[in-house]
C-alpha positions as CSV (number, residue, x, y, z in Angstrom):
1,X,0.0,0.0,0.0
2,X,1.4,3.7,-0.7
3,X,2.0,5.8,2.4
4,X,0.0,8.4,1.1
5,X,-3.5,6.2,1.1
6,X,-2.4,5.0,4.6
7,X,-2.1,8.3,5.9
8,X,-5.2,9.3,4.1
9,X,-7.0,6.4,6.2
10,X,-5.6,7.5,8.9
11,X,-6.4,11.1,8.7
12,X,-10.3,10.0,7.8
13,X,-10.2,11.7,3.9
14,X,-10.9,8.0,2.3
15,X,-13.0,5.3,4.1
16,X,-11.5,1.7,4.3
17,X,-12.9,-0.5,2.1
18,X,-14.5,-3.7,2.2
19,X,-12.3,-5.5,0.0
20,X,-8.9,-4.2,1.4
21,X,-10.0,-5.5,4.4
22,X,-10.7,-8.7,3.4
23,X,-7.2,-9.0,1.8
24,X,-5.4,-8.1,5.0
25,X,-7.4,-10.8,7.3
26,X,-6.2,-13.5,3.9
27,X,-3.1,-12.2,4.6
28,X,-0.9,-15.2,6.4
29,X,0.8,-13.1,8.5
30,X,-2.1,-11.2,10.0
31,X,-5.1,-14.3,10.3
32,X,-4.5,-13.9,14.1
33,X,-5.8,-10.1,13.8
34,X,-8.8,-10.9,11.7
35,X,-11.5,-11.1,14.3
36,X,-10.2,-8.0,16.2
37,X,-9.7,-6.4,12.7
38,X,-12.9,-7.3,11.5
39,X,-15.5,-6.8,14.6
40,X,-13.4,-5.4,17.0
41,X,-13.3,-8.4,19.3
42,X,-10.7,-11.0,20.2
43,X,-10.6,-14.6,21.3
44,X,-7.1,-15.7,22.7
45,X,-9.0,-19.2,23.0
46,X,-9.0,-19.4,19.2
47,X,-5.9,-17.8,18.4
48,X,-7.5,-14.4,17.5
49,X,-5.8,-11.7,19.6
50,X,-5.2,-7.8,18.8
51,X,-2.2,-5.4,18.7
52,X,-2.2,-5.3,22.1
53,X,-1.3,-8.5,23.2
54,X,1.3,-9.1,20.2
55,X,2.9,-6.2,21.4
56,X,2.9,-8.0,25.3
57,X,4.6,-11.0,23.7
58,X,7.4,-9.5,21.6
């Protein structure tokens, strides 16, 4: 992705949409983020955890 349409998400001036989001929970490296990513929720039970506990094991 090109830093300038993160930082346009980021500053709100484009909205997110529905299939980016879909390619980053397909993404290998991120399938643990997906629920959190998705619906805001997490499940360390099933694997699904967000930034914050990935940051608490690094």
């Amino acid at each position: 992705m090109p830093p300038t349409t993160l930082k346009n998400y980021e500053l709100g001036y484009r909205e997110v949409g529905g299939a980016f989001l879909v390619a980053l929970a397909h993404h290998p490296e991120l399938h643990q983020f997906t629920l959190w990513l998705l619906a805001d929720k997490k499940s360390a039970e099933i694997g699904q955890i967000g930034p914050e506990e990935y940051l608490a094991k690094a």
